[in-house]
N, C-alpha and C positions, 0 to 999 in steps of 0.2 A: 413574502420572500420565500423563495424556492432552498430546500434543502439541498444543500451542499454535499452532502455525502456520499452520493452514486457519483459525482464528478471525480471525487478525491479516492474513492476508491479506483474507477480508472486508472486516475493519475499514479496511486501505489502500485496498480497494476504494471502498469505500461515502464514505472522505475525499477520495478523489480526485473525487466528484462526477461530472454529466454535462458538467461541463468543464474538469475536468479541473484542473491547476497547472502555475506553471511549474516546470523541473526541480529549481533552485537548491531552492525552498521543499522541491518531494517529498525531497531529498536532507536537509536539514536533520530534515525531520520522520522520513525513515522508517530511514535509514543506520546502522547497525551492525557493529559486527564482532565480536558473538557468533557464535561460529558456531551455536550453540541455539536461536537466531532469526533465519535465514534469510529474514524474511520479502521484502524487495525485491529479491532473487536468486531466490525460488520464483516469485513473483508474474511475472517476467522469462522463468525459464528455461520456464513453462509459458503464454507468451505472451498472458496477463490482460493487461499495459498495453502501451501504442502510447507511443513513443517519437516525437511529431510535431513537424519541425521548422516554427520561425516565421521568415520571412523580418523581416531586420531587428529580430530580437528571440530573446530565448533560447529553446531549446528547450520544451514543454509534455510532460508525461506525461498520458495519457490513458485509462480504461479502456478495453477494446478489445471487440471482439466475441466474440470467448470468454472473457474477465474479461466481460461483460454475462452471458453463460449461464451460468458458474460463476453469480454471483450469484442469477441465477433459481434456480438448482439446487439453493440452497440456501436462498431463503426466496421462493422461491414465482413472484415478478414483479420486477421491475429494482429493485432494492434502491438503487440507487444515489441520494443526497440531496445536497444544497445542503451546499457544505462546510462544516464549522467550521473555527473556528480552532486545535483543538488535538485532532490525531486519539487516538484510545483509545490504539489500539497502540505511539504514539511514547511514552505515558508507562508502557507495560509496560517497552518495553525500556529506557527509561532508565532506571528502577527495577535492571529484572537488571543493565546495564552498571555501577552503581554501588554493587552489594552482591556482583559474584563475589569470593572468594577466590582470587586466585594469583600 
């Protein structure tokens, strides 16, 4: 089985749009603690989103300039769209979070 996790980070990419959310929302939609989907700790540790603070207003997660190239690199030109309301990847992993066994 092929690791899921370069997918899902796309897919955070591509929800987070060219502007991005604010944090509370990204945390609600992408936060796990599977450890078998890593994805907002990978997307992090490999410096794809910007963390930009908003004065007098909560924090925004942002794609960043290597999350932009990651995404070209992988489908060609700035992949990145007009957000939805309910990214792909947050309903994989609520899926996994709600059928592990232990």
């Amino acid at each position: 089985m092929s690791d899921p996790v370069p997918a899902l980070v796309v897919d955070l990419l591509e929800w987070l749009g060219p502007q991005g959310k604010p944090y509370h929302e990204v945390m609600d939609a992408w936060r796990t603690s599977c450890p078998r989907l890593p994805v907002w700790e990978t997307a992090n540790e490999q410096g794809l989103i910007d963390h930009l603070p908003t004065p007098g207003a909560r924090a925004r997660i942002a794609v960043s300039d290597k999350g932009r190239e990651f995404l070209a690199a992988r489908g060609g030109a700035d992949r990145t769209r007009a957000a939805s309301s309910s990214p792909r990847g947050a309903a994989l992993i609520c899926v996994h979070e709600r059928t592990r066994s232990w």
